[in-house]
C-alpha positions as CSV (number, residue, x, y, z in Angstrom):
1,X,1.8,-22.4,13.8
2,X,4.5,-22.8,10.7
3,X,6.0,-26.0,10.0
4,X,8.5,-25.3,6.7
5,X,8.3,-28.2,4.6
6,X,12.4,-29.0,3.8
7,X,12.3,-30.2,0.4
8,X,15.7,-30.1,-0.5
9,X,17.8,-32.7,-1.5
10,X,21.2,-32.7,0.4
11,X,21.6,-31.4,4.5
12,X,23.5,-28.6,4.4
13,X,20.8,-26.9,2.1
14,X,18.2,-27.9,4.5
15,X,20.1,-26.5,7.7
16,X,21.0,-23.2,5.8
17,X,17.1,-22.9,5.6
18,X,16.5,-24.1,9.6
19,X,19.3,-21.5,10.9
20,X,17.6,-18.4,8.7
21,X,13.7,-19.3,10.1
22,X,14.0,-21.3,13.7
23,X,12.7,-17.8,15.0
24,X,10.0,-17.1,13.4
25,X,8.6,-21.1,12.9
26,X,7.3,-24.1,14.9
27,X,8.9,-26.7,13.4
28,X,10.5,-28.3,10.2
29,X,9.2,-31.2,7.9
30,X,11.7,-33.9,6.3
31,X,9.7,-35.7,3.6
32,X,10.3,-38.4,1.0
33,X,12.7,-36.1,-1.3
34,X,15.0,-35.4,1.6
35,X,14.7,-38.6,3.0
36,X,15.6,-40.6,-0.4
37,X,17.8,-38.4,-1.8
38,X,20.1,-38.6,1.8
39,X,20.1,-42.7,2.0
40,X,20.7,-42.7,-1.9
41,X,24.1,-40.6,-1.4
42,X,24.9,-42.3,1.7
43,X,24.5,-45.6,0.3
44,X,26.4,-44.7,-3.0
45,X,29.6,-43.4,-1.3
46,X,31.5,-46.5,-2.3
47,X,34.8,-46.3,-2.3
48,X,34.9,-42.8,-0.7
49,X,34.8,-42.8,2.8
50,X,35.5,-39.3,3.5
51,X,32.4,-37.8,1.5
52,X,29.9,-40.8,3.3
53,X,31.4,-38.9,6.8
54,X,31.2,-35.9,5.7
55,X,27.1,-36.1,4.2
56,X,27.1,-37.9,7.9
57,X,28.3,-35.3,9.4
58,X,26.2,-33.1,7.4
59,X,23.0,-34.6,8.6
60,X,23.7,-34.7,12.3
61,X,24.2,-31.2,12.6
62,X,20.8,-30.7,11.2
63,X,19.0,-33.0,13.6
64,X,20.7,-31.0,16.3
65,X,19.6,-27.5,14.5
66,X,16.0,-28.9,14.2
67,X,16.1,-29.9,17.9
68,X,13.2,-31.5,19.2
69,X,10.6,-30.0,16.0
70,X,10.8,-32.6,13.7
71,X,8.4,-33.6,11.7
72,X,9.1,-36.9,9.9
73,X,7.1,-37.0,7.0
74,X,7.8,-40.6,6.2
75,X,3.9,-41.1,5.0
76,X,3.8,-44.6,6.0
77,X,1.1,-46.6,3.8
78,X,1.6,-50.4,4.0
79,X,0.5,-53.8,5.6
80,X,0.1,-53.0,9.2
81,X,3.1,-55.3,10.4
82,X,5.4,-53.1,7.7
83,X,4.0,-49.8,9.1
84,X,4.5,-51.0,12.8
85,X,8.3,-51.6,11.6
86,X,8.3,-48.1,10.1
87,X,7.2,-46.4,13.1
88,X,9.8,-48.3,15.3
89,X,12.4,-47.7,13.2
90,X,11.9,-43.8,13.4
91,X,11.6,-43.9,17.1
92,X,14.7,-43.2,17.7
93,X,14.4,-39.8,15.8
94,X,11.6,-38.9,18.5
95,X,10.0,-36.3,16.2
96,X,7.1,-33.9,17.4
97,X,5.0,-35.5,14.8
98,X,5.3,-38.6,12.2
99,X,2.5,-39.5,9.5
100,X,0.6,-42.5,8.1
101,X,-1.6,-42.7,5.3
102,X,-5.2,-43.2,6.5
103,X,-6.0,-44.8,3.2
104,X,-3.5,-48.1,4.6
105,X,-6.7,-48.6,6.9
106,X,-7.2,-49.2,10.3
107,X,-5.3,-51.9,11.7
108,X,-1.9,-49.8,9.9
109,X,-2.9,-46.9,11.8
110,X,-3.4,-49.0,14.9
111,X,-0.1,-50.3,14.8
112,X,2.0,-47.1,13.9
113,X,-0.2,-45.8,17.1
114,X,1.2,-48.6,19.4
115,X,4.8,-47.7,18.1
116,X,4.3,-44.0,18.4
117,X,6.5,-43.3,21.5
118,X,6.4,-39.8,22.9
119,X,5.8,-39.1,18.8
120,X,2.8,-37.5,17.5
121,X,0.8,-39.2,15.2
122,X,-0.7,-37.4,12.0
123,X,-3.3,-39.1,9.1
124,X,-2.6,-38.3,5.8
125,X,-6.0,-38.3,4.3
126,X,-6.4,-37.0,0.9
127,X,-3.3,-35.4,-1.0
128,X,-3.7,-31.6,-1.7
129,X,-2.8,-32.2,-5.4
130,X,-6.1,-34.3,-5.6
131,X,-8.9,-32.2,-7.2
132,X,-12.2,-33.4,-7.1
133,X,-12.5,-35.1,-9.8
134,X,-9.1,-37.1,-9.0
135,X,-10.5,-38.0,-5.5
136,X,-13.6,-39.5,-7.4
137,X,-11.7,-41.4,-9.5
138,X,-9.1,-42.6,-6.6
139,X,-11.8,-43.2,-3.8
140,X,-14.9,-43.3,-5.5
141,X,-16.5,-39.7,-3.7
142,X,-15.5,-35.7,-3.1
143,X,-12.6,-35.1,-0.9
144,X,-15.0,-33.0,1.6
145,X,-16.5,-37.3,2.3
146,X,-13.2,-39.1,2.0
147,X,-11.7,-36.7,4.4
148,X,-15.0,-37.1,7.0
149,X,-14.7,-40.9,6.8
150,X,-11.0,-41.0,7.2
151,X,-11.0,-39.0,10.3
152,X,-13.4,-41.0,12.0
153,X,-10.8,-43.8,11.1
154,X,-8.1,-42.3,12.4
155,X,-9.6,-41.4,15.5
156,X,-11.2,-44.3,16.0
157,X,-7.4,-46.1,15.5
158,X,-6.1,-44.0,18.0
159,X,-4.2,-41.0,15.3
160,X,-3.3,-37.6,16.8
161,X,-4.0,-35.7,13.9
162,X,-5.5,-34.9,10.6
163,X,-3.6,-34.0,7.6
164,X,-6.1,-32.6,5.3
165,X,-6.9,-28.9,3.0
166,X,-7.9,-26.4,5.0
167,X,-11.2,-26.5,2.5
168,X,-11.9,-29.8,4.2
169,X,-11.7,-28.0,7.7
170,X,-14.7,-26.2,7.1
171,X,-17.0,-29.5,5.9
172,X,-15.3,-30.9,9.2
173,X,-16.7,-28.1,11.6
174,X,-20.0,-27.9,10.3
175,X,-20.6,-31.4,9.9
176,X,-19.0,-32.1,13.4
177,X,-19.2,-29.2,15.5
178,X,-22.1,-27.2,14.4
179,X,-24.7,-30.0,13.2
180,X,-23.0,-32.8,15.2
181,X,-22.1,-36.2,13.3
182,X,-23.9,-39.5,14.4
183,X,-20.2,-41.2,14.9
184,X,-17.7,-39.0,15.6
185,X,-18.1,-37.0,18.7
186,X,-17.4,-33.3,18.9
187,X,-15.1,-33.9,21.4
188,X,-13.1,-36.1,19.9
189,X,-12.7,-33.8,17.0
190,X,-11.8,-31.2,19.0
191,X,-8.7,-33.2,20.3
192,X,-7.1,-33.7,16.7
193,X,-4.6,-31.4,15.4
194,X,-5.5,-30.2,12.2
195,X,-2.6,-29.9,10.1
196,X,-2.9,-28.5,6.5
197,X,-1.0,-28.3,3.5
198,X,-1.8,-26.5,0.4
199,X,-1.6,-23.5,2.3
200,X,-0.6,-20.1,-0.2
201,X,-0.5,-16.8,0.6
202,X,-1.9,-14.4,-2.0
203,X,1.7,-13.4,-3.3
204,X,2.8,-16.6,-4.1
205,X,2.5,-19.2,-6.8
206,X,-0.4,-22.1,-6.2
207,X,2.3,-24.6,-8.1
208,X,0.7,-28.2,-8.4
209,X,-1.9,-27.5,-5.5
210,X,-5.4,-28.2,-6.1
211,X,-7.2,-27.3,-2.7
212,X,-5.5,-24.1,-1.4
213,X,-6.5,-21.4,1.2
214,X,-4.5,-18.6,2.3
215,X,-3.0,-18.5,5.6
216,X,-5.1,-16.7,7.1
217,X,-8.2,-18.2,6.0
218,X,-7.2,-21.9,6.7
219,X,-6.2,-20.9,10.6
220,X,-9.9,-19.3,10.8
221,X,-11.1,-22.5,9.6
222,X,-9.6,-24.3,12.5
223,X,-6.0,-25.1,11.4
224,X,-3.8,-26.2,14.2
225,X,-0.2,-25.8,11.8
226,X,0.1,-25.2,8.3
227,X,2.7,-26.7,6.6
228,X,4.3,-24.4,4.1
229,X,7.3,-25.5,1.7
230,X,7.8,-23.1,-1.3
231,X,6.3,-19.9,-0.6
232,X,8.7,-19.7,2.2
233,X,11.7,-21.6,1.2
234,X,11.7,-20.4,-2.7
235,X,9.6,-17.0,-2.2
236,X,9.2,-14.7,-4.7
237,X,11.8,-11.8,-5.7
238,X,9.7,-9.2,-4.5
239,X,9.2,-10.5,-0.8
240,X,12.8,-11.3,-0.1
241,X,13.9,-14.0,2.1
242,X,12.9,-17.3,3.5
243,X,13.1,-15.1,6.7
244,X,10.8,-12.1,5.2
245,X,8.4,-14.7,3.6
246,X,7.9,-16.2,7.3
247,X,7.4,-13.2,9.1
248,X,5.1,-11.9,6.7
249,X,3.1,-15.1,6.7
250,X,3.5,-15.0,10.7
251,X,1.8,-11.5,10.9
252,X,-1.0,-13.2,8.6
253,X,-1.9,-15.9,10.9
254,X,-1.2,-13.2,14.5
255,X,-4.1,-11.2,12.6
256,X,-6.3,-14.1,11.8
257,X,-6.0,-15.1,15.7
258,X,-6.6,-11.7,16.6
């Protein structure tokens, strides 16, 4: 149910991190810091070939650590010929799961869809470091309504997934599942992952996360995978290592599933 959110900046930090928690994990994000920083360095190495083979080298080794639980966290949000490109481009990757930004709209979501390969598709919808009054300002209602009309967007554009705050999760089910919603149709609902971030356990620090729940509480809400970054890969003194902070956070969710 953990995917660790690799937000490092060079490969060999990033594989040090996969070789410590592939046993107690699901998989392992690569977002737009790892992703930049890499192509920056690579495309910089003038003049030295031996350190452009060696950060190379550096990141092949990590694809083959990561194996076939990649998620590509590319966050695609453009004109829906450019996001069609995007999703092309990373089929060669074949990650478990790639996103798009719902807010691109639906004929962007439609084409990463029709490029997806054997890929999972997720939906970004609204940013865990957007507070309510932030979404109201950004999309003109509460993240609880965004979040509702972008996953009737996503499924209608044929999206695997939701990426949303487990806070949202609960709006979701009731308005869905228990009350049942005039256009999207429990079952469809039912088929989406649910993939949260802003997911922090009690012991660690919320950081620049707005709509948080514990681990726990967000699988009892219906997460499917909670993405997780520093509580695991920077935990605090007192809990150890990346390896402790996973296993405790893996008894968390066993008990909430209990």
């Amino acid at each position: 149910r953990i995917i660790v959110a690799l937000d490092v900046k060079h490969p060999d930090e990033a594989k040090a991190l996969v070789d410590q928690l592939t046993a107690y994990v699901g998989g392992f994000k690569v977002g737009l810091e790892f992703i930049t920083s890499t192509y920056a360095s690579l495309v910089t190495a003038r003049n030295d070939e031996a350190s452009a083979l060696a950060l190379l080298g550096s990141l092949r080794r990590l694809y083959a650590a990561i194996g076939d639980q990649l998620f590509y966290d590319g966050k695609f949000a453009d004109i829906p010929n450019t996001v069609a490109g995007a999703a092309a481009g990373v089929k060669p990757l074949a990650p478990k799961f790639f996103n798009v930004h719902a807010s691109a709209g639906e004929a962007a979501v439609k084409a990463a869809a029709a490029n997806k390969g054997s890929s999972l598709l997720l939906g970004v919808t609204v940013l865990t470091s957007i507070d309510a009054d932030a979404c109201q300002s950004i999309f003109g209602d509460t993240p609880d309504m965004i979040v509702f009309r972008f996953t009737e967007l996503l499924i209608a554009a044929g999206a695997d997934g939701i990426i949303c705050s487990p806070q949202e999760l609960e709006f979701l089910h009731q308005a869905i599942s228990v009350h049942g919603s005039p256009v999207i149709a429990r079952a469809a609902y039912e088929r989406l992952l649910k993939v949260t971030p802003g997911v922090r356990p009690v012991w660690a620090a919320v950081g620049d996360q707005k709509r948080v729940m514990t681990p726990g509480e967000a699988i009892k809400h219906g997460a499917t995978y909670l993405v997780i970054g520093r509580p695991i890969t920077q935990p605090p003194a007192d809990i150890g290592s990346p390896a402790d902070a996973a296993k405790r956070i893996a008894e968390e969710i066993a008990e909430a599933l209990a």
